[in-house]
N, C-alpha and C positions, 0 to 999 in steps of 0.2 A: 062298474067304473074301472075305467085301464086304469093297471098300477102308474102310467106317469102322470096319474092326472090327480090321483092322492096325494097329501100333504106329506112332504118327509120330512121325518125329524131323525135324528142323530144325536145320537151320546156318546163323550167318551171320558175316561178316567184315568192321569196317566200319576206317576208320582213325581211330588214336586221335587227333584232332582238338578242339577245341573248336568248336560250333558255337553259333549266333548265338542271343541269346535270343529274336527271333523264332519260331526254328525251334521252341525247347523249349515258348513258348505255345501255338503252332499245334497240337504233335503231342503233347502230355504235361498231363495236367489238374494239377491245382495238388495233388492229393495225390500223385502223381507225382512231379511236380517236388520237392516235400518230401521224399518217401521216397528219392530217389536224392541230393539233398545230406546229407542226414542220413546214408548212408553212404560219403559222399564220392566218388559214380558221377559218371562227367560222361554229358552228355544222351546223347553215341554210343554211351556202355552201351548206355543203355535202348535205344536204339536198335534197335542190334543185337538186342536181347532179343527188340522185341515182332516183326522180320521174323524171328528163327528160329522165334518160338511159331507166326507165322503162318503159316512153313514146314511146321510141324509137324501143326497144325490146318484147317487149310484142306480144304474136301471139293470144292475146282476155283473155288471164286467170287474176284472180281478183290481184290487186297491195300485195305483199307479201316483205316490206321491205328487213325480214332475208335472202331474196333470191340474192339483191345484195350489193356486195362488192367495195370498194375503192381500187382497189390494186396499184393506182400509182397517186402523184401530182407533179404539178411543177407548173411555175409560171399563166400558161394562163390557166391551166384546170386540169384534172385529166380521169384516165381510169378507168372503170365501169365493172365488170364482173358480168352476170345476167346469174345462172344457171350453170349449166355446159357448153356451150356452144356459148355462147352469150355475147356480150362483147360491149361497146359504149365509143368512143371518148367523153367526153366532155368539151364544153368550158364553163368558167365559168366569168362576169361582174360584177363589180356593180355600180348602176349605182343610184345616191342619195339615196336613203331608202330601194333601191330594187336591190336583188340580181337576176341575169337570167343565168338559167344554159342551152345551145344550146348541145343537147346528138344526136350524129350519131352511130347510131348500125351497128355493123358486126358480121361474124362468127367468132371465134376464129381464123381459120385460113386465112380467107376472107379478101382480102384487101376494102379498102370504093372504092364506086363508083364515079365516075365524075359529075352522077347526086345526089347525095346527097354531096360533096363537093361542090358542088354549092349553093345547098339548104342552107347548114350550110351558106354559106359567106353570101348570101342574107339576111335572118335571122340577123346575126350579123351587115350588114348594115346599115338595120330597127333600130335595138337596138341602136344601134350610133346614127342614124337619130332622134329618139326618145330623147336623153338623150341632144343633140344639141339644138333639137326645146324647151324643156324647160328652159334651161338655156339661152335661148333669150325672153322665156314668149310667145312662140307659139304651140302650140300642135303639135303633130306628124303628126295628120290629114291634117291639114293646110300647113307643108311644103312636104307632100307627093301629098296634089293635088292641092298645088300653093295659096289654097285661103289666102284670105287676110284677118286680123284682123280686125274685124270692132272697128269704134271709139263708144266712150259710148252714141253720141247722132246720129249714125245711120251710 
């Protein structure tokens, strides 16, 4: 199987931060910028969004922000157009401090695969699983393979 014909998926993890409005002219075009306050995203969303699409889409060339686009949000994610032809579903969390954006790449005209629609869900499981086991004070580690917390004197 050619690598472009594999399902790509993308992760990324940024902190939830406000960054400067510098940053957001610099790396986000003005319909951009509109489409993530209109749904009340701060910039590190998108952020994250466009390094997981480009995790996702990428076929080896160096990360080139202006290359991709936000062209659609709503409430669970937003849609990534990398290029001319390349494009990524993603979902987007947040989950205490930290925002995680899960990007499934397609062709433009390419519907996603069953194996990377799985992948996304798996992914997103972990992330819940993750965000669960802290807010009970157990690492993700510990409830993915069962151990048990030890007490402080052994």
């Amino acid at each position: 199987m050619d690598r472009r014909d594999a399902p790509g998926i993308g992760v990324d993890a940024v902190d939830r931060t406000e960054l400067p409005d510098s940053f957001a002219r610099t790396w986000f075009s003005t319909s951009e910028r509109r489409l993530l306050q209109d749904y009340r995203w701060p910039i590190a969303a998108g952020w994250a969004a466009k390094e997981a699409a480009f995790k996702a889409c990428n076929e080896g060339e160096s990360f080139r922000p202006g290359c991709l686009q936000i062209v659609d949000v709503d409430a669970d994610g937003c849609r990534v157009h990398y290029e001319a032809q390349r494009m990524a579903d993603v979902h987007v969390d947040v989950i205490d401090d930290a925002i995680i954006a899960i990007a499934r790449a397609r062709r433009q005209a390419q519907r996603t695969s069953p194996v990377a629609d799985r992948l996304v869900e798996l992914i997103r499981s972990q992330v819940g699983l993750a965000a669960s086991a802290q807010a009970y004070g157990h690492s993700s580690f510990q409830l993915l393979t069962g151990a048990r917390r030890l007490a402080p004197n052994g």
